[in-house]
C-alpha positions as CSV (number, residue, x, y, z in Angstrom):
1,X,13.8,-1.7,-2.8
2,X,17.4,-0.6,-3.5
3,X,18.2,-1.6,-0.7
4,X,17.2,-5.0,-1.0
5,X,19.5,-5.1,-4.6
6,X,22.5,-3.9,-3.1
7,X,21.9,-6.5,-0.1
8,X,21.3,-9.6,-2.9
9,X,24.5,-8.1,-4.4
10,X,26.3,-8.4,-1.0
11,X,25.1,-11.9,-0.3
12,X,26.1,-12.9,-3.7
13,X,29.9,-11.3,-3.7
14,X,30.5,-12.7,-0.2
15,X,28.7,-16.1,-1.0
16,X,26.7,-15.9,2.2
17,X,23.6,-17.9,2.5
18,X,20.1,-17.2,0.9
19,X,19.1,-16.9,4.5
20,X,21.2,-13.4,5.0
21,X,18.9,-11.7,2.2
22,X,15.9,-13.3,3.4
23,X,16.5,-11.7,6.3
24,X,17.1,-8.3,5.2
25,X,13.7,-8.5,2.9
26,X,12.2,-9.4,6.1
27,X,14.0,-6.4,8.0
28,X,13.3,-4.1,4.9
29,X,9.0,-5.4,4.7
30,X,9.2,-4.8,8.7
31,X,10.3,-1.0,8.1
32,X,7.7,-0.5,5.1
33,X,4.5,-1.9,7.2
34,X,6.3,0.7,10.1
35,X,5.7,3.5,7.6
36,X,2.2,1.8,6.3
37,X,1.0,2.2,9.8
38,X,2.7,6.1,10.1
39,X,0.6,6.9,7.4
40,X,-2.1,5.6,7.9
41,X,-2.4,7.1,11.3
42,X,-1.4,10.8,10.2
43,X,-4.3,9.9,7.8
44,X,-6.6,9.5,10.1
45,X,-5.4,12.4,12.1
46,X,-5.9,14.8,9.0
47,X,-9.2,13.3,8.3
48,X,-11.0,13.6,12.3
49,X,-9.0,17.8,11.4
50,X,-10.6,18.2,8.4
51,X,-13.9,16.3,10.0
52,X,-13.8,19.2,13.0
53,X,-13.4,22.1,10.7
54,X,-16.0,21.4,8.3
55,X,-18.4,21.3,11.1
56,X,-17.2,24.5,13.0
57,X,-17.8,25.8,9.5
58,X,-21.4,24.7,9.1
59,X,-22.0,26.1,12.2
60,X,-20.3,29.5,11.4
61,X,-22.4,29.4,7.8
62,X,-25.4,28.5,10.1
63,X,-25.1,31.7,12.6
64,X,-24.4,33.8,9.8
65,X,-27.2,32.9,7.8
66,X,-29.6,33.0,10.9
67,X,-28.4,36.7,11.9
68,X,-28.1,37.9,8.4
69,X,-32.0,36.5,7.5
């Protein structure tokens, strides 16, 4: 986002064209959907981890209860 100021300001000291900041929203919305989709993937990642774990634990609690019973 402060990017995108300090670009307006830029296009509006030089007097360049509304197209110049369009384009940097456009290059700036580009990166954020980039890191939308980093996320999301290490979010998923962590979640299938923590998905594995919990059921290697059940299975630990599940042998230990059967031997200890």
């Amino acid at each position: 986002m402060e990017r995108l100021i300090a670009s307006w300001g830029e296009c509006q000291e030089s007097g360049s064209m509304r197209s110049e900041f369009e384009e940097s929203v456009e290059e700036e919305y580009r990166e954020l959907r980039h890191q939308e989709e980093a996320l999301a993937e290490k979010h998923l990642h962590i979640r299938k981890e923590t998905a594995c774990c919990e059921e290697q634990y059940e299975e630990e609690l599940r042998k230990f209860v059967e031997e200890e019973c």
